[in-house]
N, C-alpha and C positions, 0 to 999 in steps of 0.2 A: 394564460400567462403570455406575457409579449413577448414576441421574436427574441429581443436585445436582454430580455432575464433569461433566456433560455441560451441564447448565445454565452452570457456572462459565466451560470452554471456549468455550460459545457468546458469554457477554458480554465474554472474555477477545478474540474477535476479532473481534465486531463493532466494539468500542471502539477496537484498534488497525485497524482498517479505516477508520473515519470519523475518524479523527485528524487525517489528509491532508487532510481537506474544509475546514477553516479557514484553511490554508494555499494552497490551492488556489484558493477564493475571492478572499484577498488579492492573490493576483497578478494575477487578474484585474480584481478589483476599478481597481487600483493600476497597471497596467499595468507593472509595476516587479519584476525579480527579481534586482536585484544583488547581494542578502544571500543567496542561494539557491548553495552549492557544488554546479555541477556533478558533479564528481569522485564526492562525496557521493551523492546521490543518484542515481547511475550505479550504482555502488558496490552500495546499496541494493537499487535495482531487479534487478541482477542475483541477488543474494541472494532477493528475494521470488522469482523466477522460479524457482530453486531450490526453493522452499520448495512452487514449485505443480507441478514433476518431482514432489520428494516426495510429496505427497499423489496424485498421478498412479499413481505405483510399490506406493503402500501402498492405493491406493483408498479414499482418506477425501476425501470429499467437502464437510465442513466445512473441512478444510484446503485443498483448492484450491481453493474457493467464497472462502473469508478471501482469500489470500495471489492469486488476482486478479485479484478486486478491487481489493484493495491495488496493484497491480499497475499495474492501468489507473490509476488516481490519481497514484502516481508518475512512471508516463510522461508524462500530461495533466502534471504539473509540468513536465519536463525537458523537452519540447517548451516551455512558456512560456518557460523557462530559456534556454532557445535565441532566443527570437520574442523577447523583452524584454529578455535580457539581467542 
C-alpha cells in the first residue's frame, strides 16, 4: 500500500478515535447524560469491539490500536451514561 493511503488511514482514525473526547469531557464537565442514548451507544460499543476481533483476525494493528481506543471512550461514556443518567 502507498505511503499517502496509509497516511490517509492514519488520520482517517485518529480523527474518528478523538471524536468521543468532546463528548466525553462534557459529561463530565456537566455532570449530566440524559441526551446520551444508552441503547445507542451500547449498540456502538459493541460494533467497535467488533471492529477490534477484526483487526485481531487480520493482524492490523492500526485497526485495533483505532477501534480500542475507540473502545475504551465509548465505554468511559456508558459508564457516565449509567452514573449521571
Amino acid at each position: 500500500m502507498s505511503f499517502s493511503v496509509e497516511v490517509l488511514g492514519a488520520l482517517a482514525a485518529v480523527t474518528t478515535t478523538l471524536c468521543w473526547l468532546p463528548q466525553l469531557f462534557k459529561i463530565i464537565r456537566e455532570r449530566e447524560a440524559s441526551g446520551i442514548s444508552l441503547a445507542t451507544n451500547a449498540a456502538l460499543a459493541s460494533g467497535v469491539f467488533l471492529w477490534c476481533v477484526y483487526g485481531v483476525l487480520i493482524a492490523s494493528w492500526p485497526v485495533i490500536a483505532a477501534n480500542a481506543v475507540t473502545l475504551l471512550f465509548i465505554l468511559a461514556i456508558l459508564g457516565l451514561k449509567l452514573r449521571y443518567g
